[in-house]
N, C-alpha and C positions, 0 to 999 in steps of 0.2 A: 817370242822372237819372230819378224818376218823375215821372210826368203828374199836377202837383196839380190841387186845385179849383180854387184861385185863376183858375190859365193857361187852365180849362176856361171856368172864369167873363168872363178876360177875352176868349178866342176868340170868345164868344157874344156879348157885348156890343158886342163890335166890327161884328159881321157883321149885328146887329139895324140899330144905329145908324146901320153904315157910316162913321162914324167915331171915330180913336183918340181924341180931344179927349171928344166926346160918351159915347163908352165909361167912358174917365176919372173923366169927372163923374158918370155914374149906379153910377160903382162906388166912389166915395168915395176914388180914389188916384190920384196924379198920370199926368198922358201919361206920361212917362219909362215909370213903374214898366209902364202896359200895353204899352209898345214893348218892356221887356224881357222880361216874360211871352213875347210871339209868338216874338220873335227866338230866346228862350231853347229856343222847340221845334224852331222849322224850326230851327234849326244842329243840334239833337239826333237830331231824324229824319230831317235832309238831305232836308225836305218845305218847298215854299212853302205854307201856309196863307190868306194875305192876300194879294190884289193891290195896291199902294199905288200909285192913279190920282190924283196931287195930294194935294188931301184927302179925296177917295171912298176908300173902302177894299170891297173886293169878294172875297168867298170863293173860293177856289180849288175845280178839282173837287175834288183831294183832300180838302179840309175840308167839301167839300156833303158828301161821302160818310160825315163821321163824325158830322156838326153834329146829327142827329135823337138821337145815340148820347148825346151829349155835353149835349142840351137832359134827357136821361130822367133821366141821373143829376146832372144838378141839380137836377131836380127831386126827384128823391129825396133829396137834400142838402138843400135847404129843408125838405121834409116831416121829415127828422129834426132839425135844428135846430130848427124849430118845436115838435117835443116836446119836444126838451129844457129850451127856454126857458122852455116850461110846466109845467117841473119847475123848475125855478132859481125862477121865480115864484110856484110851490106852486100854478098853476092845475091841476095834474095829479098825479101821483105817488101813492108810499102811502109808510106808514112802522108798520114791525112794532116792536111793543116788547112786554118783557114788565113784571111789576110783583109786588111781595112785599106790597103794603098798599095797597087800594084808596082808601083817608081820606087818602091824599097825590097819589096818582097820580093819581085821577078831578079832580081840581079843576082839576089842569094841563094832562089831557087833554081836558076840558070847553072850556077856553081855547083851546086847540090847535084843537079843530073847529068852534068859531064862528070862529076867523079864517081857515081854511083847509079851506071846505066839501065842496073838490074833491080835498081827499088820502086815499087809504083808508086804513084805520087798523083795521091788526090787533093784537089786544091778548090775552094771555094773563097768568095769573095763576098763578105758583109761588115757591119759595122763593128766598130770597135765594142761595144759595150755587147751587141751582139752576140760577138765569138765568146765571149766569157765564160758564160754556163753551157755553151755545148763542148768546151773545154775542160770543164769539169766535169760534164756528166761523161766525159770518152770518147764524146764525138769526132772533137781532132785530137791529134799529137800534139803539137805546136799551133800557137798563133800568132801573126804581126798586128799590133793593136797599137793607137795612139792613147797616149795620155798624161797627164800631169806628171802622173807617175804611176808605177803598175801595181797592181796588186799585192800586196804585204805577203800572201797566203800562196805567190807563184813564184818562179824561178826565171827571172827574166833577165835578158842581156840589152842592154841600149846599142841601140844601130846609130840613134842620129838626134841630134836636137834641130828643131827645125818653128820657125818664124811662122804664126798665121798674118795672112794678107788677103787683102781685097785683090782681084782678079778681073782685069778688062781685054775687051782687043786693045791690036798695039796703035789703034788711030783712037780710042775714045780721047776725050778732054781730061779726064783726068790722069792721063799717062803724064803730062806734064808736071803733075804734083810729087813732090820728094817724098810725101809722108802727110796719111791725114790725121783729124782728130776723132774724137766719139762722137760728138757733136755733127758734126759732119757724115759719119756713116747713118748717124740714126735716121738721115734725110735719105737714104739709100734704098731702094728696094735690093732684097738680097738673095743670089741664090746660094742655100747652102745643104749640104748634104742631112739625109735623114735626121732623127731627134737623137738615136743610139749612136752617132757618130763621137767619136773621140775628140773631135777636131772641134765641131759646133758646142760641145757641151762646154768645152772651156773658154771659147770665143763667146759665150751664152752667158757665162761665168765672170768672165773680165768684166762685159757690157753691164752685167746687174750689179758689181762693186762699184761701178763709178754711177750709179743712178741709172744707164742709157738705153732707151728702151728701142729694141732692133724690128725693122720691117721684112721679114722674111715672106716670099711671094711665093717662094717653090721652095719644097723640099725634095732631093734627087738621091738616090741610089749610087749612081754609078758614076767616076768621072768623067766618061764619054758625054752620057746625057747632059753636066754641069756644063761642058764645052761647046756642046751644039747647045745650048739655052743662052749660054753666055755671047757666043758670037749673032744669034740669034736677036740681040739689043733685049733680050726678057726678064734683066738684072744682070747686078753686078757679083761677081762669086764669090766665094770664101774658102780659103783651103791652105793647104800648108807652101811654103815660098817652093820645097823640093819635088812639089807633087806637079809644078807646071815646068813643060819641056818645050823648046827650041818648037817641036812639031805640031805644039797648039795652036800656036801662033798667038798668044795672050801675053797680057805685060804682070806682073804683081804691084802692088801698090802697100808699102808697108801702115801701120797704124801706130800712134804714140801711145805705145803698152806695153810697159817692160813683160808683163804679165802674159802677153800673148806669144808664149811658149811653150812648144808640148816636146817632147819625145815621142820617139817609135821604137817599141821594143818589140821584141823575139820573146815569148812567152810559154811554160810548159807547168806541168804539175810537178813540187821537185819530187816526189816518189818516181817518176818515168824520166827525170836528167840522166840519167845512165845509160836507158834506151841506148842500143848503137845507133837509129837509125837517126834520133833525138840528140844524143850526142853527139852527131858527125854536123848537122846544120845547124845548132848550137857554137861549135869550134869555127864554123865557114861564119857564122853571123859576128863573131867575136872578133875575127880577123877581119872584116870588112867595115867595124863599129867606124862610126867617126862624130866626138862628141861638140863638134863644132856647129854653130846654129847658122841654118842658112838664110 
């Protein structure tokens, strides 16, 4: 047998209060259960622990000698408890994620840190296929990833279905066009994001089902850089319809491909779905999903 808390728990409480009844009550479990705690030791150690004087109960020497041993590490027991509580609560904790498009992820993580001021929150920014195995190996919590669809083997929530499009300023020539073809992009220089991007791999995907073989000029990292290349005249962009804002100042330009559809999901290992800190931005992404394609 080992020496639980419990037994530790009810040793102390006995010898505070002096009695079983009293111990009972302040530990939330019947007399029975503290009479069998004690009994359960002294038969184990062939130790008397308690004198039972009536209803006085009084520590043996044996147990003065271990009682200060026995008060430290409950106390240390409570002190961890107490943290963890205020992780269960999200009064404490962090949560590492990473994210492939910042126009989905800041909104929810925005949400995330007004209701839970007290959680750190570490946040990196890479490719979709990227975050995947630093996801599995532990390195984040969570991740926002585009794709077809996610991963069979993770716990994911869909945020958004969202339209890939070609990307210009609002003065080029082709703002005028409703809609191109493939044909017509493959005459395109193209700026589009790294090779592990979520977004180009299916845009990469469409072009080689229909034969079309794409002119890619830059590969970029980061949407900032896509933006200053794009206004820059150094290609035309590539990216999802929801990823370009009012404050770019660029137009989208849709393609005839039913196919050029991805989603963006909210991603975890399901063994850590339960996580509070994993389940609370899980619940905030669930409420903010919206399965409509932009």
């Amino acid at each position: 047998m080992k020496l639980s808390i419990n037994q530790m728990r009810a040793v102390e409480a006995v010898v505070r209060t002096g009695s079983f009844s009293a111990a009972a009550k302040e530990l939330g479990i019947s007399q029975p259960s503290v009479s069998n705690h004690l009994s359960a030791l002294e038969k184990h150690y062939n130790t008397q622990l308690i004198h039972r004087n009536g209803r006085q109960a009084e520590p043996t020497e044996a147990c003065r000698e271990v009682l200060s041993r026995i008060r430290s590490v409950l106390a240390i027991t409570n002190e961890i408890e107490h943290a963890l509580e205020g992780r269960r609560h999200l009064r404490a904790g962090s949560l590492r994620l990473g994210y492939s498009a910042h126009q989905f992820a800041m909104p929810i993580l925005s949400d995330y840190m007004n209701r839970f001021p007290d959680v750190e929150i570490e946040a990196r920014a890479m490719a979709s296929h990227d975050l995947l195995p630093l996801l599995s190996d532990g390195k984040f919590d969570v991740a926002f990833i585009t794709a077809k669809e996610p991963p069979a083997t993770l716990h994911a929530t869909r945020i958004c279905s969202q339209k890939i499009a070609l990307v210009v300023p609002r003065d080029h020539p082709l703002v005028k066009r409703e809609s191109l073809n493939w044909a017509e992009v493959s005459a395109l220089a193209l700026v589009q994001r790294e090779k592990s991007s979520g977004t180009r791999q299916v845009f990469e995907k469409a072009a080689s089902e229909v034969g079309v073989e794409l002119h890619t000029v830059l590969a970029l990292g980061s949407w900032g850089s896509i933006v200053t290349t794009i206004h820059a005249g150094m290609g035309v962009g590539v990216a999802m319809q929801g990823e370009v804002s009012a404050a770019d100042n660029l137009a989208t330009i849709p393609i005839n491909d039913p196919n050029l559809t991805v989603g963006h999901y909210l991603v975890c290992l399901p063994e850590m779905q339960h996580v509070a800190a994993i389940k609370a931005i899980v619940t905030i992404a669930q409420s903010r999903s919206s399965y409509t394609s932009m």
